[in-house]
C-alpha positions in Angstrom: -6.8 -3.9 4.6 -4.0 -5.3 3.3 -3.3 -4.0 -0.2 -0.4 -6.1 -1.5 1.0 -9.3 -0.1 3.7 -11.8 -1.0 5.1 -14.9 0.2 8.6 -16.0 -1.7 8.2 -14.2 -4.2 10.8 -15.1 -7.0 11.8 -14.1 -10.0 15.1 -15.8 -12.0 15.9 -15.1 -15.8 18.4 -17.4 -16.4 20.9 -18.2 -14.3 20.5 -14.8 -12.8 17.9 -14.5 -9.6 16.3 -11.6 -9.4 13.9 -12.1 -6.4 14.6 -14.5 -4.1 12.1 -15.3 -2.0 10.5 -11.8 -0.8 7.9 -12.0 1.6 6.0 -8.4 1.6 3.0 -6.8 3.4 1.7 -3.1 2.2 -1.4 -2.0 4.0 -4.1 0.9 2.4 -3.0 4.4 3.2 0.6 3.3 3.4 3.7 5.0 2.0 6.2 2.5 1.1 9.7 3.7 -0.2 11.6 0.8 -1.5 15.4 1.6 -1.9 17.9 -0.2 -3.6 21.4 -0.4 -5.6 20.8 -0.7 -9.5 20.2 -4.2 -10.3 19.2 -5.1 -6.4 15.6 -6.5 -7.7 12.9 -3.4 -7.0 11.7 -2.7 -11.2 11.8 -6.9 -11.2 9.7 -6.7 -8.1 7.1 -4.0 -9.3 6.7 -5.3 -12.7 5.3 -8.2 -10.7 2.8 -6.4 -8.5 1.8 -4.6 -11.8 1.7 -7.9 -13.5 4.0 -7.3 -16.0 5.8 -10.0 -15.2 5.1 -14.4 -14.4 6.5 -15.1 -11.2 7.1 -18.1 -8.8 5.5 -17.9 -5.2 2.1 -16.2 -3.6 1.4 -12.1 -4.3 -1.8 -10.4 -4.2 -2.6 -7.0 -5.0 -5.9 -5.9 -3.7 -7.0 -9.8 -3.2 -6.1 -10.2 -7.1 -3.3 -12.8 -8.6 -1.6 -9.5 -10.7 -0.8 -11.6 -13.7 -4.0 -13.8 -13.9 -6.3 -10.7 -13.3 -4.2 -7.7 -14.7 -7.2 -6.1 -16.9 -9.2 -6.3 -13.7 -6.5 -4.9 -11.5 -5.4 -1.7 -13.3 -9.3 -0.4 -13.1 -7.4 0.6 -9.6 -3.7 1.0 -10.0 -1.9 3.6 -11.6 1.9 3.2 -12.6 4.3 6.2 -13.1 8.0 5.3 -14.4 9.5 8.4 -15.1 7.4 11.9 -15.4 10.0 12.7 -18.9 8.2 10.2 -20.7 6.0 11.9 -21.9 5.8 12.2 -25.9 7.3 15.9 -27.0 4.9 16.1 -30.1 1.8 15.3 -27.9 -0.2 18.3 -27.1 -2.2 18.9 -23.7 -5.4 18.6 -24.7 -4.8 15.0 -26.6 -2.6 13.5 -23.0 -5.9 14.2 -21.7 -7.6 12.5 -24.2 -5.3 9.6 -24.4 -5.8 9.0 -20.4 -9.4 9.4 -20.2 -9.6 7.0 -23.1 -6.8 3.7 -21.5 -7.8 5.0 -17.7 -11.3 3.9 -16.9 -10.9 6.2 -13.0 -9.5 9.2 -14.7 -11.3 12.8 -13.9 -10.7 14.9 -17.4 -12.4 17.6 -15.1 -10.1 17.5 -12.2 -6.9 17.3 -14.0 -8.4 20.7 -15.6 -9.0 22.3 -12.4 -5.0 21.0 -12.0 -3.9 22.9 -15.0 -5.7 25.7 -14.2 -3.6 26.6 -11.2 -0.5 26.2 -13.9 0.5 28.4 -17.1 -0.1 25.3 -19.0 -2.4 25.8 -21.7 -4.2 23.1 -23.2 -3.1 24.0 -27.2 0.8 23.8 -26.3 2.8 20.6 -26.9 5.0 18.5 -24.5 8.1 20.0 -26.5 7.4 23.9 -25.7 6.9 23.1 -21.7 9.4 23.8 -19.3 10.4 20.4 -17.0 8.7 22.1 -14.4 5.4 22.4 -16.4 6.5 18.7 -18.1 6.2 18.4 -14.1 2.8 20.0 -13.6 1.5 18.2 -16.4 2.3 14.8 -15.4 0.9 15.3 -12.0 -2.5 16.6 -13.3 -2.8 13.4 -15.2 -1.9 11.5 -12.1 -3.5 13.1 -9.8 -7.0 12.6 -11.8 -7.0 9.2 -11.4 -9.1 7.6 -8.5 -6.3 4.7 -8.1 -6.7 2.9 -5.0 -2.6 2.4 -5.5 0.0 4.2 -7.0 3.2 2.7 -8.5 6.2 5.1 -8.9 9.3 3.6 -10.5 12.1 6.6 -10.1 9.7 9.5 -10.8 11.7 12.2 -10.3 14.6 11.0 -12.2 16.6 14.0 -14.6 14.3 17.0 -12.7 16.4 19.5 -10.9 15.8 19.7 -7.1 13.3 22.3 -7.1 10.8 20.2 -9.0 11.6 17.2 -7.1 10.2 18.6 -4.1 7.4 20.2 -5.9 6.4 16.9 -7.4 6.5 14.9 -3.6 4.1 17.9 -1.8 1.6 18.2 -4.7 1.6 13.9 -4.4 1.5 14.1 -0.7 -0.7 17.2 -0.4 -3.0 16.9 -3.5 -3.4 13.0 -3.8 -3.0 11.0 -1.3 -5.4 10.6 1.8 -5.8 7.6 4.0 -7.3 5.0 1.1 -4.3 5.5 -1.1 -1.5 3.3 -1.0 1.9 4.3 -3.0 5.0 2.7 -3.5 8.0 4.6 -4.6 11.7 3.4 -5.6 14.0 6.4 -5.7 17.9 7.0 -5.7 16.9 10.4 -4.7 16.2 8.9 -0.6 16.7 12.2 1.1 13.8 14.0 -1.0 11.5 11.5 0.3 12.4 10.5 3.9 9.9 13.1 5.2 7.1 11.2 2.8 7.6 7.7 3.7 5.3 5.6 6.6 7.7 3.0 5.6 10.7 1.4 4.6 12.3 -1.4 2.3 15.8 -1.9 1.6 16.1 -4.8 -1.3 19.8 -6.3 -2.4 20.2 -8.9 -4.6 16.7 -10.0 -4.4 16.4 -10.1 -1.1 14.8 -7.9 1.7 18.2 -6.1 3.6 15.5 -4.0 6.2 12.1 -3.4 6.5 10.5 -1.3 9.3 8.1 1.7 9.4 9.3 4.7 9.6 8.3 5.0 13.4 10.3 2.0 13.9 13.4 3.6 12.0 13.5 6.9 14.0 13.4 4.6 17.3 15.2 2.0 16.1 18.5 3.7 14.9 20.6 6.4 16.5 23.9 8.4 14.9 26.0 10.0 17.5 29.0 12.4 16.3 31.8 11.6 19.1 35.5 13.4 20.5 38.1 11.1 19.6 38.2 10.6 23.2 34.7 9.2 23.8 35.3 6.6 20.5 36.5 3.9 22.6 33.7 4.4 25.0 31.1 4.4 22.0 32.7 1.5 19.5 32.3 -0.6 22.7 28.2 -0.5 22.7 28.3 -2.1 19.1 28.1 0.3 16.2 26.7 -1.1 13.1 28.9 1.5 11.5 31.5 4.3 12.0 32.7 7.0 9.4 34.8 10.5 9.8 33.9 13.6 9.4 36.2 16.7 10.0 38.1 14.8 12.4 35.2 13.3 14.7 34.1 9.7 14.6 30.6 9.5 13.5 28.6 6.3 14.7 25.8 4.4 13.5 23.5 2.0 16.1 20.4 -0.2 16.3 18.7 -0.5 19.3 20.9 1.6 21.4 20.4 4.1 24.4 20.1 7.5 23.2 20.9 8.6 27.1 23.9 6.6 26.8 25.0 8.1 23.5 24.4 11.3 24.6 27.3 11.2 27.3 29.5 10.3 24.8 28.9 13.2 21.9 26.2 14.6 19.5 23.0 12.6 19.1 20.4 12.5 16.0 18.4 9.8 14.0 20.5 9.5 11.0 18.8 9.9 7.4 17.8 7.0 5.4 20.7 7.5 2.9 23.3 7.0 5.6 21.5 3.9 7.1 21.2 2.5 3.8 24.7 3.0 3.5 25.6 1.2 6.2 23.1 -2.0 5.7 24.6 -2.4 2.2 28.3 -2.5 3.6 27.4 -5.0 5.9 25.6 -6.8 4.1 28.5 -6.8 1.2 31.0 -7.7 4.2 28.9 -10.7 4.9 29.0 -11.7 1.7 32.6 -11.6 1.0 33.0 -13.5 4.2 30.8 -16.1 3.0 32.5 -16.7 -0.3 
């Protein structure tokens, strides 16, 4: 089942084009983590799958036009922005009031049975939690709703590292089975590579790279080479090459990992590093084109 698609998808306020022309396909149980630089498109481009925003081209979410059936459509979508959002003078007891009463899929009972397993008590307020139980809190309420898709706009963003990962293995462990889709946008990429099923990378409006995360660790190869092998190695076509402590490290798509390995150190790089390197190239191509 395909649970959001689009076909040139744009979005221009102004002068300024924010989408230009994105052509998407999510499927159920699906992890998609779209990446970006800060004004590359991605809040633009969820706001429209939430329906938050008119738009110019085809996209369905769950078979639905999101901004001619939006009421319809959140019965089964739940949409995260930031988990420090919540309001400090709000106590426990009325977030769970609050949801039950705008969320007609939300489980007062289950987000309970979430608590329970916390030192969050239902009396305190937002203000006299630790971010960690700010944390615990947030994914109770989350984690209580029976969404068929999940929307996570930088959810992590101002939590130390420790409650980052916290927050990803109770979402990937607690919440999400094989009927859930979710799509996060993080700068945080490393935290999240070992999440992901697949992968977006959206400048200027536009799609740089998408590929599943199977694709991605066959796909692209790093190999950490003796300046004496560099030669060797920049002649099978990096799409990149850095230095670290004195050895030339080189990025490649599509290249023999056999071949590679004659030459130096082999690994599948990390998301952050290939992102790097798309977003260089694709910045090169840009200057050449002006």
């Amino acid at each position: 089942m395909t649970v959001i698609e689009a076909r040139g998808l744009r979005k221009a306020f102004g002068s300024t084009v924010a989408l230009d022309g994105i052509d998407l396909q999510v499927g159920e149980g699906r992890i998609l983590g779209l990446i970006g630089p800060n004004g590359a498109g991605k809040s633009t481009l969820l706001n429209a799958i939430l329906g938050l925003t008119p738009y110019q081209g085809e996209l369905r979410v769950m078979g639905r036009d999101p901004w001619i059936d939006r009421d319809q459509l959140m019965r089964d979508v739940c949409f995260i922005a930031d988990v420090a959002v919540l309001p400090r003078w709000i106590r426990v007891s009325q977030a769970l009031e609050y949801v039950a009463g705008v969320h007609p899929r939300f489980d007062r009972a289950k987000a309970l049975g979430f608590l329970a397993k916390t030192a969050i008590r239902p009396a305190s307020k937002v203000r006299e939690l630790s971010k960690g139980m700010v944390t615990q809190l947030h994914l109770a309420l989350v984690m209580a709703i029976d969404a068929k898709l999940l929307v996570l706009d930088e959810p992590t963003l101002g939590l130390d590292i420790l409650f980052r990962k916290q927050f990803y293995d109770s979402l990937l462990n607690d919440y999400f089975d094989r009927s859930r889709t979710i799509v996060v946008t993080t700068h945080q990429v490393e935290e999240v590579q070992h999440v992901l099923t697949d992968l977006m990378f959206i400048d200027r409006g536009r799609i740089a790279l998408a590929c599943s995360m199977e694709e991605f660790e066959s796909r692209y190869v790093e190999a950490t080479v003796n300046p004496e092998h560099v030669a060797a190695a920049r002649a099978l076509g990096p799409i990149q090459e850095r230095q670290i402590f004195g050895r030339s490290v080189l990025l490649f798509d599509r290249c023999s990992r056999e071949q590679l390995a004659a030459l130096g150190d082999v690994r599948t790089p990390s998301i952050a590093d290939l992102f790097v390197a798309v977003m260089s190239n694709q910045a090169g191509q840009a200057k050449g084109g002006a």
